[in-house]
Structure formats: C-alpha cells, structure tokens
N, C-alpha and C positions, 0 to 999 in steps of 0.2 A: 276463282276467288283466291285470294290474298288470307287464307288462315291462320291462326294463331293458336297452338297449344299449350296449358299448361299444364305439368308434371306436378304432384307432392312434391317436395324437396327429399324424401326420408329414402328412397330407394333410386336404384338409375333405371333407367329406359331402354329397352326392357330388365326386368330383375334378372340375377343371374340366378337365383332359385326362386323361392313364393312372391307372392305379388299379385293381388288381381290388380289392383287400378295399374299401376308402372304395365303388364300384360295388355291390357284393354286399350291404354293410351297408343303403346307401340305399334299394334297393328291397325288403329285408328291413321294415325300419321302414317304410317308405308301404306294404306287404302286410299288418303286422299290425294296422295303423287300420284299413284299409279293412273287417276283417273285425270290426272290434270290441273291438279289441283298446285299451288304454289301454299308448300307448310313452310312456317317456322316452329319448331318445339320447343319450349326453353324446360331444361329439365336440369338436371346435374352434368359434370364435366367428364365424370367418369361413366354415363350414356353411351350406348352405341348407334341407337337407332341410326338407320341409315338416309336419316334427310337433313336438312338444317335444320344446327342446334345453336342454342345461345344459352348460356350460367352463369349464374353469380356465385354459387360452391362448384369449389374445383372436385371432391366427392360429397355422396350421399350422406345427408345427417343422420345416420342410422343412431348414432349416440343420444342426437336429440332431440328423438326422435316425439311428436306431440308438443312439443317448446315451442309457443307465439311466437318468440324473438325471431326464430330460426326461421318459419312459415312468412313471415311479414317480411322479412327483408327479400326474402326469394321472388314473394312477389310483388314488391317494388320492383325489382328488377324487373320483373319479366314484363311486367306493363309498359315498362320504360322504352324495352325493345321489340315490343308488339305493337306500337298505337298506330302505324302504317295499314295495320292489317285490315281487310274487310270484318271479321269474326274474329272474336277469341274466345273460344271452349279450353274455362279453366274448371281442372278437375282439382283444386287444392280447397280448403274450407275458408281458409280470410279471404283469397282472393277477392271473389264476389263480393266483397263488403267495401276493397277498396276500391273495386271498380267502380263503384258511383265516385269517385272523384273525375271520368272520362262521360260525361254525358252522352257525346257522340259517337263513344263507342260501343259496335253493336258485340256483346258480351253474353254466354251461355255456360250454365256449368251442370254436372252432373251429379246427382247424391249418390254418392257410392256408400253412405251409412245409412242408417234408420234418417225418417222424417219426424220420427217422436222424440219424448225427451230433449234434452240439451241442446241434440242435435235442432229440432222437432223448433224449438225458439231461434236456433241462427239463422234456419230454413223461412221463416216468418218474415224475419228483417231485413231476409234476401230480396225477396222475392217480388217485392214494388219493381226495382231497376232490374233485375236478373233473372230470365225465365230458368225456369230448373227442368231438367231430363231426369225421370224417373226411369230405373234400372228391371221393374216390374211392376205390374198392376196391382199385384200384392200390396208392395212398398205406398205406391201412388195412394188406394184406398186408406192408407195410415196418414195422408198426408190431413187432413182436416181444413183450416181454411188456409193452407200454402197452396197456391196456383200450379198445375204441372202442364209445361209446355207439351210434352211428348214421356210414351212410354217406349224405351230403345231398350229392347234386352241386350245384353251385352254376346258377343261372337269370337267362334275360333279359330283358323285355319285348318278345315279338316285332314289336308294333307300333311300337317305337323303332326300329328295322332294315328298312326297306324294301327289297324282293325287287328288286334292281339286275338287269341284263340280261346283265352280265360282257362287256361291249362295249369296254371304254375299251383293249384291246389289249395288255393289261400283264399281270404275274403280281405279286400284292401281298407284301410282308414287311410284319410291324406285329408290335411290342412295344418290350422295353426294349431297349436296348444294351450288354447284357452277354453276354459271350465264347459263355455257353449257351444264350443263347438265336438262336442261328444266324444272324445276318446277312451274314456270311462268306460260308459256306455259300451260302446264298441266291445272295447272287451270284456264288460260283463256279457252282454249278449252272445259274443263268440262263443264264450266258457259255457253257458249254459245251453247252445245250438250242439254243441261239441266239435267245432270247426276250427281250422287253423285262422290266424289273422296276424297281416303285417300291417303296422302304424309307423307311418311318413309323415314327420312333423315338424314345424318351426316352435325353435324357444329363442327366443329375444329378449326377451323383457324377463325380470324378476317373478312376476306374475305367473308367467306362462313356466318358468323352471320348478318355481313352489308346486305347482298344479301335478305337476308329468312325476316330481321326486311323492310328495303327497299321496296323490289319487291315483296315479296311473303306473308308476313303477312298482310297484309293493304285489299287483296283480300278472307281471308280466313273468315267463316263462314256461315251456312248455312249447307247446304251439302259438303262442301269444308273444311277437316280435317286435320292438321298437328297432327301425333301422337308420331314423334320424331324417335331416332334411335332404330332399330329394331334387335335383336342376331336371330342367326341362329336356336333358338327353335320358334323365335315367324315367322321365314320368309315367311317357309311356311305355315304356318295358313292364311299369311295374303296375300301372292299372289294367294294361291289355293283357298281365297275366292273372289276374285277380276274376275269380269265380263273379263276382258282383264287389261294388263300393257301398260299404257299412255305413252312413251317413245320418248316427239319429241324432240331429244337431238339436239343442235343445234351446233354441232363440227361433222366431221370427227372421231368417236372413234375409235382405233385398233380394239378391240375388246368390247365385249356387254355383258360381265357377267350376269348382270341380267337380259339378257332377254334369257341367256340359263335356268335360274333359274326358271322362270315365266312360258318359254317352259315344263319345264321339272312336273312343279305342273299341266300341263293342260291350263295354260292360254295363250292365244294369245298374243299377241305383236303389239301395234301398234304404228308404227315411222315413220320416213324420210329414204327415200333409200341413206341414206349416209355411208360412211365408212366401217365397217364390216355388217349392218343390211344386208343389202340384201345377206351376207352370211349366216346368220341364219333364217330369217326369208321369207317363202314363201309367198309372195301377196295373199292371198284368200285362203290361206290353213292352216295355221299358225298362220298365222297374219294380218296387212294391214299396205302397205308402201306408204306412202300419200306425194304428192310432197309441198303440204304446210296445212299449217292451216285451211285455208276452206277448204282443201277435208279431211281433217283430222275431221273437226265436222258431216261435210257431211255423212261420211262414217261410223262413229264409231258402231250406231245401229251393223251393218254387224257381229262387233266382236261378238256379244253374239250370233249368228249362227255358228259359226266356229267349230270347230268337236276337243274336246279337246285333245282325243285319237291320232284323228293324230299329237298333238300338243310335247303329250310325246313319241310317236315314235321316232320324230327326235332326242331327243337327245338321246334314248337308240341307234339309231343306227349310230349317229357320233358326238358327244358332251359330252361321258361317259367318265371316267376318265380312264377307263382300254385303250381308244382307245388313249387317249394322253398319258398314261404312256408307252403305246407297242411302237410309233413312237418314243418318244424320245429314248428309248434303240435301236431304229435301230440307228439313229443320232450318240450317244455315243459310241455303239461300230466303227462305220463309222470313227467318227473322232480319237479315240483310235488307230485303226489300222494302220490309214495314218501317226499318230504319231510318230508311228513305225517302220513305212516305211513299213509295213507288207498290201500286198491288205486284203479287209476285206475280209470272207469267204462268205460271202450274198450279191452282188451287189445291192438288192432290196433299193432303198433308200426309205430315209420316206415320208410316206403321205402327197402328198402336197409340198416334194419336187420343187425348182426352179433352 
C-alpha cells in the first residue's frame, strides 16, 4: 500500500524531547517501510524520521502552538501531497474535517485526546466520513454515540528502553506540567511515604510555568528534585534508575505513554485505576493502582518488591511497536478494501477491534 501520514504541525517527527503523538507517528512510519509498505509523512521540515517527508512549515509551530490558522494550512498542504495515496492516517484534529472535501479518499485518524467534551463534538462530526482509532478501551467506552473503528493501544521499541536495575534510590515523576497530570501529588505523596523523588517535566505554555512556580515549586527541596525536561537519551537512564514511576494523574488519560515506557525499563507504575491505567498496569504485578492518596503512601514500600522482569514482559508481549504497526495494516487494508467496494481478503479485524 501507498500510505499517507499525518503529523500535528506543533512538534517534529520524532520530538527531540516529550511528545507522545510526534513518538507514536515516528515509529508508526519506520514500521510500515520496514514491512513493505511505501510511506509518505508530511510532518514539519525540521522532522528527521527516516522515510519520506513532505511540509509546508520549514519548523515546528511550537509558538503556535493550538492556532486553527497554523493546523488548517498544514493540512491543506498535506492532502494536496497525499491524494495519490491508498490510506491517509491523519493524526492532527482539523484534518478529518477537511478530508471530506476528497470523497474517494480512504482516510483514518486516531484520537489521541478525550472523546468527551469539546473534543467529544469534533469527534461526532467526524465520524460519518472518518472512522476513528481509539488509543484504549477506556477512552472507546467515553466514546457515546461516535463510532470507533478499532481500539490500537499505542507501542514502543522495547529495545530503545533498557531494563535499568531501579538502583538510583529515587521514585520518578516524568511528563508535562499540567495541573492533571500530578506532580503535586507526586510530591506530596513522596513527602509523606518519606522517600526521595525526581520530577522530569515539560513547561511550554504559560499554564503549565504558573502551575510548577505555584504548586509545585514552593514544595521542592530536600529529597524532592525538579531536574527539568528530559530527551529520549537521558529517559531511560532515569526511569531504569527509579525504585517505581509515581504516576497519580488526576484525569481520565486515553492512554499512559509513560508508563508503557517506565514498564518497559523494568519499573513499576504506581497510579490511580483511572482511564487507560488499569489497562497497562497489573495491581501487584506491575505496579499498584491505589484508589486515593493514602493508600497510595501506604502502599508504595510494595513497589520496590515487584519483579521488574515481569514488568518488561508486558510490554514485549503487547505494548511493542511491531504489535501496533501489524494491527494498524490489518485496519488499513480493511478500510482500503471497503473503499473499493472490494471484501477484504482477511476478515481477521484488528486487535482490539469494537
């Protein structure tokens, strides 16, 4: 097949530090060369991925970043230089909307946010011309009356993620610095476990600088470390040395990138049974999923017994990037064929199917 990917405009391909979707996209695209596949990505100019690319920004709009104007012109373009394709799996949010101006083309995108609220009504008005790929069955059950093609968890390269010893004495936080995703938290809980804790975090936004200067600075010292944003050389160094990843996010996520990440170096995970967690993460095997803050300080000791072996199992055996690049090629050819009016030759749908 003749593929088509589309990038956000706001990061490059892959991110040079945080990033799930730009992460997800990149070894989506280097999975469906390796199998045969002929990709085009259109992403930004300053992208490395190593297949063909095609942009309209020479860089990422990191500036402006969430701006219609900036999203809509990117994906003009990218349709312009995709309409050859068999598929186009565009992962940006207007896209899908303009894609009904190509009828005959067969077109698939992925929610990488909530299906509720806001988002929850674009999702709606998608969803006649453009089947959507749910990122978890969590996420999918939110979905209400929007139709979900498939549920494809998202994967990683287990061999990017070296199996750390969980030596370095610490408990890790790592994500953005936004109010929900718990860094607070985090170290309130540290403080009162009495455990050391280093927080790996993105500030971008105004939002996210107010929150970390506000909430989260005022509590740190001691044992309690902000060490800033972290790139993909320093990640795992610094989850495989982390006793367990402190993770009491206080939203509903679709999906939990970094604690496939955290999984996959050998560390446990410990969160709240919300949203996708309890799809990755096993209570007492994996990790621990604590229904609030006190059994959360309660419990934590627990983590440094947990058997890190089984921790990387799980994702070599369903969280690997070959196992979400094989389900999306069933999807694609799926939808391809229906295109066509052609039955597919493999009724097997993909994993996780709904």
């Amino acid at each position: 097949m003749r593929i088509g990917l589309i990038a956000p405009p706001w990061l490059p391909v892959p991110p040079p530090k945080y990033g799930g979707t730009e992460a997800v996209v990149d070894r989506l695209a280097r999975g469906l060369v390796e199998r045969g596949h002929e990709v085009v990505l259109f992403c930004t100019g300053d992208s490395t991925c190593p297949v063909p690319r095609a942009w309209v920004y020479e860089e990422a709009q990191r500036a402006q970043l969430g701006q219609v104007v900036a999203e809509l012109r990117h994906v003009i373009a990218a349709y312009d230089a995709l309409l050859d394709c068999d598929i186009v799996h565009d992962h940006s949010v207007v896209g899908p909307m303009y894609a009904a101006r190509f009828p005959d083309l067969a077109v698939v995108t992925t929610a990488h946010g909530p299906l509720t609220g806001d988002l929850g009504d674009v999702y709606r008005a998608i969803s006649p011309a453009v089947p959507i790929i749910a990122i978890s069955h969590h996420q999918a059950s939110t979905a209400g009356l929007v139709p979900i093609a498939a549920v494809i968890h998202h994967g990683i390269e287990p061999a990017a993620f070296p199996v750390g010893n969980g030596d370095g004495g610490y408990y890790g936080w790592l994500g953005r610095m936004a109010s929900y995703k718990g860094a607070r938290e985090a170290v309130l809980i540290a403080r009162e476990a009495g455990v050391a804790l280093r927080l790996a975090g993105k500030m971008q936004h105004a939002d996210e600088v107010d929150y970390f200067h506000d909430e989260v600075e005022p509590l740190l010292g001691g044992d309690i470390e902000y060490i800033g944003e972290i790139g993909p050389e320093q990640r795992s160094a610094f989850l495989g040395g982390a006793i367990a990843l402190l993770n009491p996010i206080t939203w509903a996520e679709p999906f939990g990138l970094t604690m496939v990440e955290a999984l996959a170096c050998g560390t446990p995970v410990v969160s709240f049974p919300s949203g996708s967690a309890p799809e990755i993460v096993e209570d007492g095997v994996t990790g621990l999923l604590c229904r609030d803050i006190d059994e959360m300080v309660a419990r934590l000791p627990e983590a440094a017994h947990l058997d890190r072996a089984a921790c990387r199992k799980v994702v070599e055996g369903h969280f690997s990037a070959d196992r979400m690049v094989d389900e999306h090629v069933v999807l694609y050819e799926e939808l391809v064929s229906l295109r066509r009016g052609v039955p597919p030759a493999d009724q097997t749908p993909a994993a996780g199917q709904i």
